[in-house]
PLY file of the C-alpha trace (Angstrom):
ply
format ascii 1.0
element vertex 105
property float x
property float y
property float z
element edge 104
property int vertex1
property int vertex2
end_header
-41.65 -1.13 -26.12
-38.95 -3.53 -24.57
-36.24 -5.63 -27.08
-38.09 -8.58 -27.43
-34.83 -11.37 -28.75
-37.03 -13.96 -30.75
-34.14 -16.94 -29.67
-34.14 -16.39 -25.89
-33.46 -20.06 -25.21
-32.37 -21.26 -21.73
-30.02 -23.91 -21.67
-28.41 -25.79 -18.59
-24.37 -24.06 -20.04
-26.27 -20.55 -19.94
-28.17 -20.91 -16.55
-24.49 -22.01 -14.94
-22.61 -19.23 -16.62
-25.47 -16.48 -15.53
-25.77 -17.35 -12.10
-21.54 -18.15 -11.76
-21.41 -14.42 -13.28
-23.98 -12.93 -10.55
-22.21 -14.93 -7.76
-18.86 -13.06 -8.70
-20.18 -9.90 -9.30
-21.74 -10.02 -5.43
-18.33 -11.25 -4.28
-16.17 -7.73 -5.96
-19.01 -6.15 -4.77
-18.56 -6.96 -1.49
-14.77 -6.23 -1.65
-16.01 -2.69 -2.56
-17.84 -2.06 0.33
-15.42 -3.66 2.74
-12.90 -1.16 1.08
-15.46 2.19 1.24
-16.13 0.96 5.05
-12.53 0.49 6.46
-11.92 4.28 4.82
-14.77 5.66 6.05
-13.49 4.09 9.64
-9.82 5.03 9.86
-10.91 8.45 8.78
-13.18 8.27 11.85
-10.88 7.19 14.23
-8.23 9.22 12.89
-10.51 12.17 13.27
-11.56 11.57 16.82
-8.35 9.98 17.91
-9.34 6.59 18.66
-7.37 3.95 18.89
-7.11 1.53 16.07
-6.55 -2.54 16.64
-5.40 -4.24 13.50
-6.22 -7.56 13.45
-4.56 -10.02 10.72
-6.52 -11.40 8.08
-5.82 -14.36 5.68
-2.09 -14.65 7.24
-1.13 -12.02 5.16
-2.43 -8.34 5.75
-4.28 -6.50 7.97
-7.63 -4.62 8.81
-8.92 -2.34 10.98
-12.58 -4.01 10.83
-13.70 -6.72 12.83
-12.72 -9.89 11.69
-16.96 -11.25 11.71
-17.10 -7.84 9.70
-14.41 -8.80 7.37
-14.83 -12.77 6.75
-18.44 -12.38 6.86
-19.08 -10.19 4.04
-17.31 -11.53 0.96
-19.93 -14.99 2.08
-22.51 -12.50 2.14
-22.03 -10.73 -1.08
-21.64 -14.54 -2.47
-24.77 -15.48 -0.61
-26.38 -12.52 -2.61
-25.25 -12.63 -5.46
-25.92 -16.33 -6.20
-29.93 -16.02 -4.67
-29.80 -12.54 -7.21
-28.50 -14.85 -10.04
-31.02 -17.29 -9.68
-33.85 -14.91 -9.06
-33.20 -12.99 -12.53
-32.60 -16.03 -14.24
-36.24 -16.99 -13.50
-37.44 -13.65 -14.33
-35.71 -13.34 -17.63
-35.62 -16.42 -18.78
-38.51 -18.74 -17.13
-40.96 -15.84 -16.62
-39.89 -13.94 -19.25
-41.56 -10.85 -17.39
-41.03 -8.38 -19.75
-43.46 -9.48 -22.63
-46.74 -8.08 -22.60
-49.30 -10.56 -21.80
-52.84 -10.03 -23.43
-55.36 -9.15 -21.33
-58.12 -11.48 -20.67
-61.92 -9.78 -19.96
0 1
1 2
2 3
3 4
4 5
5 6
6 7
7 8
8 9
9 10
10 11
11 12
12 13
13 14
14 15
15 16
16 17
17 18
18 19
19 20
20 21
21 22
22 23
23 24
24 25
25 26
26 27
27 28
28 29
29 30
30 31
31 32
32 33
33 34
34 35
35 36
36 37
37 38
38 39
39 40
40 41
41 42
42 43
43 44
44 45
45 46
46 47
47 48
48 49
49 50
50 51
51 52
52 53
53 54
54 55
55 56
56 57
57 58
58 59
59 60
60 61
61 62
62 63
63 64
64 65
65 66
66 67
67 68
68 69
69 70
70 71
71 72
72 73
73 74
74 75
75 76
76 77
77 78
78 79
79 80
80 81
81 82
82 83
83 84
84 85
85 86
86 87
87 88
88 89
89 90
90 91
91 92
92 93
93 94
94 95
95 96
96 97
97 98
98 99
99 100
100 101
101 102
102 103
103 104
């Protein structure tokens, strides 16, 4: 039913890599939805006329979200993607939960 690789071994290079890999990908993840949520905002306030503070982030540039909103959730989408990492690593390669156990009577 599934792909069933006959070398699935898990070494301490591949867990590092996997997890790193799932870390990152919560992080640009995150970096998406700060992006779709300061649109969906400024179109908001533009539409309804409200007034916009700016507030300076990273000495650099400047958002429209609040700054807990805006620090807070590239550590999040770190946060998850690391505990997501580790989670499927277990499952894939510990658990290996896709192989069909025989059933005992």
């Amino acid at each position: 039913m599934f792909y069933q690789p006959k070398n699935l071994i898990a070494t301490p290079a591949k867990k590092i890599i996997y997890v790193t890999a799932a870390t990152v990908l919560g992080l640009l993840l995150s970096f998406i939805i700060h992006a779709i949520a300061e649109s969906l905002y400024l179109n908001w306030a533009i539409k309804n006329d409200a007034a916009i503070t700016w507030h300076t982030v990273f000495n650099q540039g400047q958002c429209a979200l609040p700054l807990l909103v805006v620090y807070g959730l590239p550590v999040l989408g770190a946060l998850s993607g690391f505990l997501s990492g580790r989670l499927w690593w277990r499952l894939v390669y510990v658990d290996k939960f896709w192989i069909k156990r025989p059933e005992s009577h």
